[in-house]
C-alpha positions as CSV (number, residue, x, y, z in Angstrom):
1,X,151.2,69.6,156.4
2,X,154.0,66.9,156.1
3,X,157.5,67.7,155.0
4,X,156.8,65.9,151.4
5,X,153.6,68.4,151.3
6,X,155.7,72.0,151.6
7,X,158.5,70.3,149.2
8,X,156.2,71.2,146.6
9,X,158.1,73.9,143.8
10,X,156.6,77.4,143.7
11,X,156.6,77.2,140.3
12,X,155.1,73.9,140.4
13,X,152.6,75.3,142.7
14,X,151.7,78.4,140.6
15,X,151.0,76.2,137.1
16,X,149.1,73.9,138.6
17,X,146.8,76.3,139.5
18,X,147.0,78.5,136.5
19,X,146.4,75.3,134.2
20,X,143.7,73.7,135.8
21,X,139.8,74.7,135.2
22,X,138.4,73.4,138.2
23,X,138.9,69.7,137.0
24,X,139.9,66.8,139.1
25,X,143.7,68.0,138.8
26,X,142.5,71.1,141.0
27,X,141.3,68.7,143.6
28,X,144.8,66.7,143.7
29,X,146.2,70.3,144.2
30,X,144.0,70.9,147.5
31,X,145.5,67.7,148.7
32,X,149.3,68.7,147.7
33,X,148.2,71.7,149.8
34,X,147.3,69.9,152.9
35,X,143.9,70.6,152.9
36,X,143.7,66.7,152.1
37,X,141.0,65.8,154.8
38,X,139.1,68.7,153.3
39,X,138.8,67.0,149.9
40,X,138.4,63.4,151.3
41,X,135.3,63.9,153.4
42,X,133.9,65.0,150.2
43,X,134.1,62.1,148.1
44,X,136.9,60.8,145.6
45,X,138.1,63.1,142.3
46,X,138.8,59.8,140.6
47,X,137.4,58.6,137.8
48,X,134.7,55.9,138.6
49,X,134.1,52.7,136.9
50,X,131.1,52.5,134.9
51,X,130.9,56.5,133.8
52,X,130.3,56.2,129.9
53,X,133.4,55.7,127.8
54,X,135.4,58.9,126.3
55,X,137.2,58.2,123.4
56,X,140.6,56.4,124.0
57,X,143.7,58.2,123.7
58,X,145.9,57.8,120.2
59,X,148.2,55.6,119.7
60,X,152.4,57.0,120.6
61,X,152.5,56.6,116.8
62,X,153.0,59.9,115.0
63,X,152.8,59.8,111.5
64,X,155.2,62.7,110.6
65,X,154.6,62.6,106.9
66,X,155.3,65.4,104.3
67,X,153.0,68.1,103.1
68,X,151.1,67.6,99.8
69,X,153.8,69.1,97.5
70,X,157.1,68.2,99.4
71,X,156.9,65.1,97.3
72,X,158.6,64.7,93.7
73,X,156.1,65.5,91.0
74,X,157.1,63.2,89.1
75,X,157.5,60.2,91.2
76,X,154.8,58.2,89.6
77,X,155.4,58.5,85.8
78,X,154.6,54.6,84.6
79,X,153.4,53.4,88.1
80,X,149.7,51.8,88.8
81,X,148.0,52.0,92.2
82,X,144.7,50.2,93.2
83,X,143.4,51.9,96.0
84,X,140.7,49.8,98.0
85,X,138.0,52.2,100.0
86,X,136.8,55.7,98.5
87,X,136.8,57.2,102.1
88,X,138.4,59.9,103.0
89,X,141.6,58.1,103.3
90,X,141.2,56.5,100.2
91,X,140.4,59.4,98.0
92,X,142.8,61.8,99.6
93,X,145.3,59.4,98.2
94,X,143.9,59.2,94.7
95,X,143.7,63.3,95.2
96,X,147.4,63.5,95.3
97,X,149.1,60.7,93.8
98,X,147.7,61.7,90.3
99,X,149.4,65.1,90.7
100,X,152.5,62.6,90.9
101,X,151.5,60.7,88.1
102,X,150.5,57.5,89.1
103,X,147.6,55.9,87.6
104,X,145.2,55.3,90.5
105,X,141.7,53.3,90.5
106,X,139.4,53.4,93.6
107,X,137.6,50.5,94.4
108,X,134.3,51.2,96.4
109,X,131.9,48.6,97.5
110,X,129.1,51.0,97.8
111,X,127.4,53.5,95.3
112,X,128.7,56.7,96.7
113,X,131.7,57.4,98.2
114,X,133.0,58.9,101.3
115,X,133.2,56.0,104.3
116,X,131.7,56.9,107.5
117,X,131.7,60.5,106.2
118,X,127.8,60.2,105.9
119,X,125.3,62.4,105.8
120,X,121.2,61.5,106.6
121,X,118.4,63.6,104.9
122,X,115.3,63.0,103.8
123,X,114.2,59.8,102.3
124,X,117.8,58.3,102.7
125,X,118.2,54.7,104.3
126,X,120.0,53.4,106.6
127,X,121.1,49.8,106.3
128,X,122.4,47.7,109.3
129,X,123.4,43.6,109.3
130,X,119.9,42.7,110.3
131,X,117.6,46.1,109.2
132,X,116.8,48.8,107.2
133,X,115.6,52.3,108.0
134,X,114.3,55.2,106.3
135,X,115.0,58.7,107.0
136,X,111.5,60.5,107.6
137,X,112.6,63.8,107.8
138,X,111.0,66.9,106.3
139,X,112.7,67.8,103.0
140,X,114.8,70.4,103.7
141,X,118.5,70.9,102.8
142,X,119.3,72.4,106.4
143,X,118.1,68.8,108.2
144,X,120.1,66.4,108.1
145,X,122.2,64.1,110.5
146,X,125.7,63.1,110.3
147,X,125.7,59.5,111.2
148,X,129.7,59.7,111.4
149,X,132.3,62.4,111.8
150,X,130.5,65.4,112.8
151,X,132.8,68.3,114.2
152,X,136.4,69.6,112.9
153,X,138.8,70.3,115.6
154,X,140.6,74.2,114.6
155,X,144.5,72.6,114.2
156,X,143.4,70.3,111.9
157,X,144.9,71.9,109.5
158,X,145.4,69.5,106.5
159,X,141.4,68.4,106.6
160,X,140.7,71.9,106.7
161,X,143.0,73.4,103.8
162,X,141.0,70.8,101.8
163,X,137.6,72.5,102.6
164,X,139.6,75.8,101.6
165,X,141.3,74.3,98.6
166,X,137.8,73.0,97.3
167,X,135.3,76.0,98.6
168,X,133.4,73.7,101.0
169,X,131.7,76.7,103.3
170,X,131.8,75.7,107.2
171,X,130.4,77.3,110.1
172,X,131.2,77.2,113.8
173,X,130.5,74.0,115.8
174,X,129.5,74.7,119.5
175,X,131.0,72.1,121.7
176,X,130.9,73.6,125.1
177,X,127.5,75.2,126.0
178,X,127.3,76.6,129.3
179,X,123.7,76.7,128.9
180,X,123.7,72.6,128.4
181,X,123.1,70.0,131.0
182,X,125.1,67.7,133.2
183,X,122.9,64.6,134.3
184,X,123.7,62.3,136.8
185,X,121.6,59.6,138.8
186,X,124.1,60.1,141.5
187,X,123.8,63.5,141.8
188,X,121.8,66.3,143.2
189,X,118.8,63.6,143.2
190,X,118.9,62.8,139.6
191,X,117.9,66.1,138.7
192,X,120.1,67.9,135.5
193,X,121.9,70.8,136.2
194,X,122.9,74.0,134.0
195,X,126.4,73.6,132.9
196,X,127.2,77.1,134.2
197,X,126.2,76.7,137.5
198,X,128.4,73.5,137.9
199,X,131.4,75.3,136.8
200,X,131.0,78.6,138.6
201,X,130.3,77.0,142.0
202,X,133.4,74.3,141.7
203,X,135.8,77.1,140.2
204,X,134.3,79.0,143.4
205,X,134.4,76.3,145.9
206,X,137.6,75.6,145.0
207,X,139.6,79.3,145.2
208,X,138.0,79.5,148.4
209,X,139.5,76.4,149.5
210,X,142.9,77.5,148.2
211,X,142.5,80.8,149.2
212,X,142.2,79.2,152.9
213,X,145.0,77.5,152.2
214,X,147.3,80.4,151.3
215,X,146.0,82.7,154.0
216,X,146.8,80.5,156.8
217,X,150.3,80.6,155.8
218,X,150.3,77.0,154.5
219,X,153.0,77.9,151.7
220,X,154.9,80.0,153.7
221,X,158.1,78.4,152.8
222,X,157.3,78.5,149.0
223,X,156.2,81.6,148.5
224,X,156.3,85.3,149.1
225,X,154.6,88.0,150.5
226,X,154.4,88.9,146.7
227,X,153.5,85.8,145.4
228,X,151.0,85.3,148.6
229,X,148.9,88.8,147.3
230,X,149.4,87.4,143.3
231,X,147.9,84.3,143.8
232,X,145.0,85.7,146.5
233,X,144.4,88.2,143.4
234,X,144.1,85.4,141.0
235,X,142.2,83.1,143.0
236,X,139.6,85.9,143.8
237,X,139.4,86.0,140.4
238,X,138.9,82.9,139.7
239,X,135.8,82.0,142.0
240,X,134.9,85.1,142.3
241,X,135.0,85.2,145.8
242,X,134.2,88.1,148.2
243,X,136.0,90.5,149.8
244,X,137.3,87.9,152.5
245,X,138.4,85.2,149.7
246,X,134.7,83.2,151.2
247,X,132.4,81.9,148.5
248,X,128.9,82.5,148.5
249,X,127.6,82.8,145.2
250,X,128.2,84.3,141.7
251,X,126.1,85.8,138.4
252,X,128.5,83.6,136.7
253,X,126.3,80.3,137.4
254,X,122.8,82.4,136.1
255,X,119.6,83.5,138.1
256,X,116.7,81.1,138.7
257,X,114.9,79.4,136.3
258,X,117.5,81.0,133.9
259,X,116.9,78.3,131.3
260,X,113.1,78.2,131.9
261,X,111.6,81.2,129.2
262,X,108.6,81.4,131.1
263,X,109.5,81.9,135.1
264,X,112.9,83.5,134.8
265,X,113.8,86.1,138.0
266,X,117.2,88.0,136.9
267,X,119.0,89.7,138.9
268,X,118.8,87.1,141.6
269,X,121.9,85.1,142.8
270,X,120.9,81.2,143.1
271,X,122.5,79.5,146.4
272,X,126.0,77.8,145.3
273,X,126.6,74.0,145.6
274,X,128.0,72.7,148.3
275,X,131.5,71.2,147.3
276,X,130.8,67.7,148.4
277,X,127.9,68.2,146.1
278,X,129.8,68.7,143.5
279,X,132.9,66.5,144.4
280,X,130.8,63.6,145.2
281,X,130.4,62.3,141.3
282,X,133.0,62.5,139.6
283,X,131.7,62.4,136.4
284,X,130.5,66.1,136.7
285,X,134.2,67.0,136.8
286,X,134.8,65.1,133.9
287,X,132.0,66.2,131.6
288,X,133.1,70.1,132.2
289,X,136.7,69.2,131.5
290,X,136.3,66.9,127.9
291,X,136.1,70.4,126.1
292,X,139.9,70.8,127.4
293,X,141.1,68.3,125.6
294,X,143.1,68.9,122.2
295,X,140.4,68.1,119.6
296,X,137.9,69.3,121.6
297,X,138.5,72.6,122.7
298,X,137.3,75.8,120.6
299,X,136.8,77.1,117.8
300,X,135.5,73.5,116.1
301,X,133.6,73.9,113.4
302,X,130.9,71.9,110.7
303,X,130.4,72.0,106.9
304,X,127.5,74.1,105.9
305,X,124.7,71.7,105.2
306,X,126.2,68.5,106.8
307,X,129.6,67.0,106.8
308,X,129.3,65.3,103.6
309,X,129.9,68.1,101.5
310,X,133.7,67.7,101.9
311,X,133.3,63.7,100.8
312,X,131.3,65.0,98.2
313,X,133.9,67.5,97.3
314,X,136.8,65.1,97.5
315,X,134.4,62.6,94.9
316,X,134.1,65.2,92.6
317,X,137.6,65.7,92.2
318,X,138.5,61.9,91.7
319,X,135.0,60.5,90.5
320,X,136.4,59.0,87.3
321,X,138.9,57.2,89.0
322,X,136.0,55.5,91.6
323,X,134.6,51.8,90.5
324,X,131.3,52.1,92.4
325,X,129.5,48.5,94.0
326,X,133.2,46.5,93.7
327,X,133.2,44.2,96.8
328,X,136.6,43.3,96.8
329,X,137.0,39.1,97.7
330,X,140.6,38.7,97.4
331,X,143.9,41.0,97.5
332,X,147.0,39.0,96.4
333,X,150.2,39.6,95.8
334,X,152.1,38.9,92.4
335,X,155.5,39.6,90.5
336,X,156.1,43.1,90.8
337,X,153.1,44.2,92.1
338,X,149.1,43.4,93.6
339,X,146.1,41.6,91.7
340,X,142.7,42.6,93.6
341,X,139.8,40.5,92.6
342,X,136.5,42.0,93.3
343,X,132.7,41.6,92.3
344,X,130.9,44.2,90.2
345,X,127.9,45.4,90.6
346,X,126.5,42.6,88.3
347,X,127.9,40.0,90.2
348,X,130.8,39.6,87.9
349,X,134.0,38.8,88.9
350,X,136.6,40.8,87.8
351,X,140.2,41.6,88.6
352,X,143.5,44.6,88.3
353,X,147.3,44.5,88.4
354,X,149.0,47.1,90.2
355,X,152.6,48.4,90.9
356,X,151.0,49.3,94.5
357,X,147.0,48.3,96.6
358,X,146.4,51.3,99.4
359,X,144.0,49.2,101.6
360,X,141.9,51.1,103.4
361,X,139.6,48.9,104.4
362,X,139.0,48.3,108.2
363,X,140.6,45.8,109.9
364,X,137.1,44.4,111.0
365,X,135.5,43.5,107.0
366,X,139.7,43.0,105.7
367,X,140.1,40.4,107.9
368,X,137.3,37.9,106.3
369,X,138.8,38.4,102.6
370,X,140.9,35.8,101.1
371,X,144.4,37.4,101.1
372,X,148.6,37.0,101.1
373,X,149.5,39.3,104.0
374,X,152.2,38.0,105.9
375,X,151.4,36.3,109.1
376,X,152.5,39.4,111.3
377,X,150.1,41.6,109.1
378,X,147.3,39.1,109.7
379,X,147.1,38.8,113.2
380,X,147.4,42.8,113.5
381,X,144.4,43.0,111.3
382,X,142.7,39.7,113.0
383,X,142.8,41.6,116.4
384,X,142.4,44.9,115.8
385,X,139.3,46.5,117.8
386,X,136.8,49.2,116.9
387,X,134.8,51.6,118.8
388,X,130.5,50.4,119.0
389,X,130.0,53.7,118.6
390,X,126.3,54.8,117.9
391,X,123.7,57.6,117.1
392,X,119.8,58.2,117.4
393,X,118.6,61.7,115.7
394,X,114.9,62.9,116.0
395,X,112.9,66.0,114.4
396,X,111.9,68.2,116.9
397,X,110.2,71.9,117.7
398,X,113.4,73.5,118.6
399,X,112.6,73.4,122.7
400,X,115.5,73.4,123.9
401,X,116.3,77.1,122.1
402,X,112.5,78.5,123.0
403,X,112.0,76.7,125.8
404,X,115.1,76.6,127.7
405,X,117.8,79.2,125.8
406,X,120.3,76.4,124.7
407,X,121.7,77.2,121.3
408,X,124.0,74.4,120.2
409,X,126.2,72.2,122.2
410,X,125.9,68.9,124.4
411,X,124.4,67.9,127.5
412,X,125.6,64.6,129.1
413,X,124.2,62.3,131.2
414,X,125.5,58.8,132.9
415,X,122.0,57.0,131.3
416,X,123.5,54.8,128.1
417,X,122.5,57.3,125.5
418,X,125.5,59.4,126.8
419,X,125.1,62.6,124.9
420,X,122.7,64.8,124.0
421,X,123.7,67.2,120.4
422,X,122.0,70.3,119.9
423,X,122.0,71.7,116.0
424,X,124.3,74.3,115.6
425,X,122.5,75.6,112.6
426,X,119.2,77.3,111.6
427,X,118.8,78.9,114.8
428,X,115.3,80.6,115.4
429,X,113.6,78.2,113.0
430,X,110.8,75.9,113.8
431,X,112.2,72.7,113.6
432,X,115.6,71.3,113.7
433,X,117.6,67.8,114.2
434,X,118.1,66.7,117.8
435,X,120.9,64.2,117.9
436,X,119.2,62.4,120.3
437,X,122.1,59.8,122.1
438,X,125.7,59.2,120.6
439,X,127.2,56.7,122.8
440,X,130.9,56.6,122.1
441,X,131.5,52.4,122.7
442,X,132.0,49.9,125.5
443,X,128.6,48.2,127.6
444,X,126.3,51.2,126.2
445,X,127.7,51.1,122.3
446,X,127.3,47.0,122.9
447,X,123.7,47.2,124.5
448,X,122.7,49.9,121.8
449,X,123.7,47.5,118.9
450,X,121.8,44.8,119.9
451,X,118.9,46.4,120.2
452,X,115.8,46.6,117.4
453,X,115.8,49.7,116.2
454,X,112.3,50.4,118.0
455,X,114.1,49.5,121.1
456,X,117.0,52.1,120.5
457,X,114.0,54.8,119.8
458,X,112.3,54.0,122.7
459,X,114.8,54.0,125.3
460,X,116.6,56.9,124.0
461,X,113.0,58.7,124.5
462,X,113.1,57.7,127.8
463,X,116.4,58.9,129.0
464,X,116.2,62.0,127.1
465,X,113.2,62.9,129.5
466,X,115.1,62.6,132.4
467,X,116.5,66.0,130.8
468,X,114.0,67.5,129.3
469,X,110.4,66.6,130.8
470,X,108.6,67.4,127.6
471,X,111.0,65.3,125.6
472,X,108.8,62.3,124.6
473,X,105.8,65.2,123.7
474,X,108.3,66.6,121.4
475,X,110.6,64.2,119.4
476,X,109.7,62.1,116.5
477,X,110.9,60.5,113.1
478,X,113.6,58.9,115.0
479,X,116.7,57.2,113.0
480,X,119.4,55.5,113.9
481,X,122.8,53.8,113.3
482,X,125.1,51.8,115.0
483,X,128.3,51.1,113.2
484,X,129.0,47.5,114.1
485,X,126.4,46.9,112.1
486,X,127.2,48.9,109.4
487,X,127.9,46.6,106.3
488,X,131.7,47.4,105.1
489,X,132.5,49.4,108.0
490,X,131.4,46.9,110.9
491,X,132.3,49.6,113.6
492,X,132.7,53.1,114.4
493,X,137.0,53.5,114.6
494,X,139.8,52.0,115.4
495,X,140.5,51.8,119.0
496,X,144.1,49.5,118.9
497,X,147.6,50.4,118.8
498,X,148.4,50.3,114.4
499,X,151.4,48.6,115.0
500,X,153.1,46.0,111.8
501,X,150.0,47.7,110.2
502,X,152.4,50.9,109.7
503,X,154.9,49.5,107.4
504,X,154.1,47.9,103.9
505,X,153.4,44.8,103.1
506,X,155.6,44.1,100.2
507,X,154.0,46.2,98.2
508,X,150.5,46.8,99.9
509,X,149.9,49.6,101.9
510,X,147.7,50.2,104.4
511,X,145.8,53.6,105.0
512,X,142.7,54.9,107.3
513,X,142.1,56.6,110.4
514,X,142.4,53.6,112.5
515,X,146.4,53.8,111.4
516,X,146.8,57.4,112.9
517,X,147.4,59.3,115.6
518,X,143.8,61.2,115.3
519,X,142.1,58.0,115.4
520,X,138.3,58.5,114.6
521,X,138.8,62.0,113.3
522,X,139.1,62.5,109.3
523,X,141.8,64.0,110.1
524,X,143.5,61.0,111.2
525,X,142.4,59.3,107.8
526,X,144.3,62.5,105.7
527,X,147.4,61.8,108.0
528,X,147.5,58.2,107.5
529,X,147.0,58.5,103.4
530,X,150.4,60.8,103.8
531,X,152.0,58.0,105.3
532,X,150.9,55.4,103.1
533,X,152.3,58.0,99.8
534,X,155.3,58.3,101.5
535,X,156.4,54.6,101.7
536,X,155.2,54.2,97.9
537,X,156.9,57.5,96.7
538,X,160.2,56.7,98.9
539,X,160.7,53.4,97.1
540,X,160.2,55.0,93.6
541,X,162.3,57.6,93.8
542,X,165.1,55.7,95.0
């Protein structure tokens, strides 16, 4: 152990272990420990190049708006706003600037409102750039596929006083299911292994190695005899090692043919993974640690009945304010205020005065329409990027739950589809709604979007049956969507740093998820329509 090595802080020492979930940070802690040789032979902890694309983190921007109700209630007495998008952004700022008395209108180029807050049932089409799709479900309330947002993280706290505030009924999402797969071509031969197993034998692979560590007086200098016992404790804990801190199994990673109904043999221990096994690819490290993240970690939950019953609640609430099938052409600025000139639904050309325009729409349709944003606001929205994010959801016998004991969650693999989404509803039924591949962006979101839809179907069956062997027996009425190609929307969320894009315009505003520090969560969208209210209500109440 070098000097640098044993310089380490105790208490440094003792949160890095207490914080870490057998994740690649663990790994870095082995080599702190001077075990570094141990962890090498085994392969790298980093992050390879090529492992399908997690969501990018948020922008520094925090948008520390006021609550709903910390603003004057009379700000807007006399004051117009034209609000262009009925998304969530959109009609969360309609929502509460009435209660402040401005006038608001809500111009939405589509017959419904609501954004990529979608919902797919029965006999519903899906429209893309260069095709058209219709939903072949069974008709049945209880399947359906959200095509966008599709899980509420638990401190999102505004989005979910909302479904309080209007009575929309949710239900818990499962996220992490032990009983889920991890699939890797570069691992354990290509074959998908159980979740559980994966986490129980690096969580005991690791304490062992640490438990080595400690016993050979490697931290003699930072700790003491105390501390020595406490963390032996803890790491037997942990890994659930043996009576000599050695690793050699646990009930914590199942029994044989655990997820196979038909052959199980409980009671029996199965043979841990070997550490370099484990260690080798990082992306099995990865996968078990994404549920740690912030928005990801438990309790998330799911409207009853699909996630548009919160846009349809918000709709209800602001309905006659909505101009349905306005494509708006040009947003321009004028004395005092914004004229939007838009097409109705009959092809008319029409136009509004406003005090204030709340623009919504994304940066990738906003760009192509005629407007007099200042140059700094025009190359933010000319260069702003958004996630290829896509989706493929089949009916299905519910296998996985009689078949293999997985009740909800997500199984990854390295194969472009990505993820695997199991319905976290209607359990014990007959049939349910296998999301079937949600890639999240990058060379798979790209490669999935330029696909024909039959293409999409077809190799989504393909990789889902290096998971599931009876996959392609069981799955059909395949849909699918890929944003990029969603007209009005022309991607999935904003992926660049909002920027000029934050601050008004003279007097346009901009508002969406894209302009938030939760970008790609709804959210995000609430946030940014507090921000946007904010700069309006500042300047008419000063």
């Amino acid at each position: 152990m070098t000097s640098e090595q044993k310089t380490m802080a105790r208490r440094e020492f003792l949160a890095t272990i207490g914080h870490t979930m057998g994740s690649a940070t663990m790994l870095r802690t082995m080599t702190a420990l001077g075990i570094s040789s141990v962890a090498a032979s085994c392969g790298s902890s980093s992050a390879e190049p090529g492992l399908p694309n997690i969501p990018p983190p948020p922008p520094p921007n925090a948008l520390l708006s006021p609550r709903p109700g910390d603003w004057p209630s009379n700000a807007g007495i006399g004051k117009s706003v034209v609000i262009l998008g009925a998304g969530i952004a959109g009609m969360t700022t309609a929502f509460e600037m009435k209660k402040l008395g401005y006038t608001c209108t809500i111009l939405e180029a589509l017959p419904n409102a609501g954004g990529r807050n979608r919902t797919i049932r029965a006999g519903d089409t899906v429209t893309e750039t260069d095709s058209s799709q219709m939903c072949l479900f069974d008709v049945d309330d209880d399947l359906y596929f959200n095509v966008g947002p599709a899980r509420i993280s638990h401190h999102h706290e505004f989005l979910l006083g909302y479904c309080r505030e209007f009575g929309v009924a949710l239900e818990v999402f499962i996220n992490d299911n032990r009983a889920a797969l991890l699939h890797s071509s570069a691992s354990f031969n290509g074959q998908a292994q159980i979740v559980r197993r994966v986490r129980a034998d690096s969580r005991g692979n690791i304490a062992r190695l640490l438990a080595t560590a400690v016993s050979q007086n490697a931290l003699d200098q930072e700790l003491s005899a105390i501390d020595k016992t406490n963390v032996l404790n803890m790491l037997r804990n942990y890994g659930d090692l043996d009576g000599t801190f050695d690793y050699t199994g646990t009930s914590r990673a199942g029994f044989p043919d655990q997820e196979n109904t038909g052959s199980r043999r409980r009671g029996e221990r199965l043979s841990p993974s070997q550490l370099q096994d484990l260690i080798r690819d990082s992306f099995l490290q990865l996968r078990t640690d994404f549920p740690e993240g912030i928005n990801q970690q438990a309790t998330m939950l799911q409207p009853i009945g699909g996630m548009d019953r919160i846009a349809r609640a918000f709709e209800s609430r602001v309905a006659t304010d909505i101009v349905y099938e306005a494509v708006v052409s040009e947003v321009r600025k004028i004395v005092g205020g914004v004229r939007v000139v838009y097409q109705d639904r009959f092809g008319t050309a029409s136009s509004m005065d406003a005090d204030y325009c709340l623009c919504t729409i994304p940066a990738t349709v906003l760009r192509n329409i005629a407007n007099d944003f200042s140059a700094s606001h025009q190359a933010a929205i000319n260069g702003f990027s958004y996630a290829a994010a896509g989706k493929v959801a089949f009916q299905s016998r519910r296998f996985w739950e009689q078949d293999h004991n997985i009740y909800g969650g997500i199984s990854w693999t390295t194969q472009d589809i990505t993820q695997i989404w199991y319905p976290n509803s209607r359990y014990g039924k007959d049939s349910g709604i296998l999301v079937g591949a949600y890639m999240f962006g990058g060379v798979a979101g790209n490669n999935f979007s330029n696909q024909t839809v039959q293409q999409r179907l077809s190799t989504s069956i393909t990789a889902g049956a290096n998971l599931h062997s009876e996959y392609a027996n069981e799955v059909s009425r395949g849909i699918t969507v890929s944003w990029p190609k969603i007209p009005f929307q022309l991607g999935a969320w904003g992926t660049s740093d909002p920027g000029v894009l934050l601050t008004a315009d003279e007097n346009i505003f901009f508002a969406g998820e894209h302009l938030s520090i939760l970008q790609g969560w709804q959210e995000g969208a609430i946030l940014s329509a507090y921000h946007a209210i904010d700069g309006i209500v500042e300047r008419d109440t000063v």
